[in-house]
C-alpha positions as CSV (number, residue, x, y, z in Angstrom):
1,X,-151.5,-1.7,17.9
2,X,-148.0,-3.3,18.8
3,X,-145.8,-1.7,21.3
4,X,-142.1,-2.8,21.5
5,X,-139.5,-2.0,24.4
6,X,-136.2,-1.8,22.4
7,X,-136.0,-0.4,19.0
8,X,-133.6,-3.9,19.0
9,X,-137.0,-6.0,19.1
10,X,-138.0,-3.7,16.6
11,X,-135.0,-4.4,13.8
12,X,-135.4,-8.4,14.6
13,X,-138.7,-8.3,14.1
14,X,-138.7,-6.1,10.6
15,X,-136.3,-7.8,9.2
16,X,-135.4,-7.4,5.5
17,X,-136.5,-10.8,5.2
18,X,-139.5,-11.0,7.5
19,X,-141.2,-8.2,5.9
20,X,-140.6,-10.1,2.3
21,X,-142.7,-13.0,3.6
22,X,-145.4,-10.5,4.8
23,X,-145.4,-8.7,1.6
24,X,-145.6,-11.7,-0.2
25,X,-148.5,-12.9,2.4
26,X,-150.0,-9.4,1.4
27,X,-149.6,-9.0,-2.0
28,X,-149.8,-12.8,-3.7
29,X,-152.0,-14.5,-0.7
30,X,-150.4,-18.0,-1.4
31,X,-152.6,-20.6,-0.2
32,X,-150.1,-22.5,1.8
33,X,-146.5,-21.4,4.0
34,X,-144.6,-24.3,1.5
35,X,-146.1,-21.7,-1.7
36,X,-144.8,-19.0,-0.1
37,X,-141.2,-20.2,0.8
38,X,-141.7,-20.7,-3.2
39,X,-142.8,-17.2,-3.9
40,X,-140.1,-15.6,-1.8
41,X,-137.1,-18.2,-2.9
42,X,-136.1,-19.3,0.4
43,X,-135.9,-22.5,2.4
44,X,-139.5,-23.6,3.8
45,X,-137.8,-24.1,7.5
46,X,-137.0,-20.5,7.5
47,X,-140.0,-18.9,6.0
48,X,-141.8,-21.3,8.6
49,X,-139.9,-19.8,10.8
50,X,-140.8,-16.1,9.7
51,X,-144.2,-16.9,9.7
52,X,-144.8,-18.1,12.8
53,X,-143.0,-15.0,14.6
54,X,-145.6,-13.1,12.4
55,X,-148.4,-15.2,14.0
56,X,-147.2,-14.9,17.1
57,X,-146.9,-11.0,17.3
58,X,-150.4,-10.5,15.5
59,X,-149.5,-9.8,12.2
60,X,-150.9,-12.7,10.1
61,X,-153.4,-15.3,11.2
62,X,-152.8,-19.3,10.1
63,X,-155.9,-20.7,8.8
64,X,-155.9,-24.5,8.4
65,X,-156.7,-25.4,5.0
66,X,-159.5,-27.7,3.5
67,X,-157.1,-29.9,2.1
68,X,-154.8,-31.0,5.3
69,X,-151.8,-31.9,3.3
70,X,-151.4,-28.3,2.4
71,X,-150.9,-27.3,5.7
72,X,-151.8,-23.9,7.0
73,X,-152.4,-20.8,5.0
74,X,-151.3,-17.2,6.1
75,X,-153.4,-14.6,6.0
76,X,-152.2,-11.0,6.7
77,X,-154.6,-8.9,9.4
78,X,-153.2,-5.5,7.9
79,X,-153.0,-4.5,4.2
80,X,-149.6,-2.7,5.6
81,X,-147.9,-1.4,8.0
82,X,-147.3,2.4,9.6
83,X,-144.4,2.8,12.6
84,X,-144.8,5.5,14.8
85,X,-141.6,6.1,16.8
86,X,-141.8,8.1,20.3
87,X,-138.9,9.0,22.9
């Protein structure tokens, strides 16, 4: 469970193009960040980027991968995602 202060926090945080990465993540589970930035068609900075805010909030986890040079692999904890708004 995620609880946010500001429906602000909220909209930066589901961005259009965070929630891409995450569906990618979800959907294609690419076996490195620098395959995903591939999958989604964007620059690798920014879908680093993406992903580590994802990390960082709980959504994915970063496994290290056998073979170093490929980096780290996301892996989504949640096969999606409900929101559950209260006043």
């Amino acid at each position: 469970e995620l609880i946010f202060t500001s429906i602000e926090t909220v909209a930066r945080i589901f961005a259009k193009t965070r929630m891409q990465v995450l569906r990618t993540i979800i959907l294609h589970k690419p076996i490195s960040i620098y395959e995903l930035a591939k999958l989604v068609d964007r620059d690798f900075k920014n879908v680093h980027s993406d992903v580590r805010m994802l990390s960082e909030i709980g959504l994915i986890d970063l496994k290290e991968t056998v073979d170093a040079r490929k980096g780290l692999k996301p892996i989504a904890k949640f096969s999606g995602i409900e929101l559950d708004w209260a006043a």
